[in-house]
C-alpha positions, 0 to 999 in steps of 0.5 A, spaced: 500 500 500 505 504 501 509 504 495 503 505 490 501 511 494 510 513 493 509 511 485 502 516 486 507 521 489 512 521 483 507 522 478 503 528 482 511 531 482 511 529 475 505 532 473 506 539 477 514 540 473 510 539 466 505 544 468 509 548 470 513 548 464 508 549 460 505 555 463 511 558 462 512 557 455 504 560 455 507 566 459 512 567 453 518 570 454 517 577 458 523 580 461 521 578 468 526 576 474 527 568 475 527 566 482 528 558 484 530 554 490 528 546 493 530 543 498 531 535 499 529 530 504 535 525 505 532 523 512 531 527 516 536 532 513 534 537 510 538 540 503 535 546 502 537 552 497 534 558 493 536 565 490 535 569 493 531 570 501 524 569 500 525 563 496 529 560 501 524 562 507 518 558 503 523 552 501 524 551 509 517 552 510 515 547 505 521 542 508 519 543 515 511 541 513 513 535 509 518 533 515 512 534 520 507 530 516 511 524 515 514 525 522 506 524 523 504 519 518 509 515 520 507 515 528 499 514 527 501 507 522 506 504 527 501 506 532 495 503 527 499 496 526 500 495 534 494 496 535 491 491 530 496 487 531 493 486 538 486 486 536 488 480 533 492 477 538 
């Protein structure tokens, strides 16, 4: 079960690069200022980077949330199996 909701996640990243390439391209090219960052979750080590301070500021945010929301999910299903695990004991 969990790893086809890990294959669903690849493909939603997928799908949100191909968009956002594409309104890109529909935008056309305006002289605009571009702006990136990202952060990796190795674990529980975040890699963060980004060009400039507000970028930067929203790729923590964003680690820090997906840090929570994994840290959560991982303590409500191990308390899920225990659980069961003792309902079948």
């Amino acid at each position: 079960m969990l790893g086809v909701s890990g294959i669903m996640l690849i493909f939603a990243g997928i799908i949100i690069i191909v968009l956002a390439f594409l309104l890109s391209i529909l935008r056309g090219m305006q002289n605009t200022k571009v702006k990136s960052g990202g952060a990796v979750l190795i674990g529980p080590f975040p890699i963060v980077w980004g060009t400039d301070k507000e970028t930067l500021r929203l790729a923590i945010l964003l680690c820090l949330i997906a840090f929570l929301v994994l840290f959560f999910l991982l303590v409500i299903l191990q308390f899920i199996f225990i659980v069961g695990a003792i309902r079948l004991w």
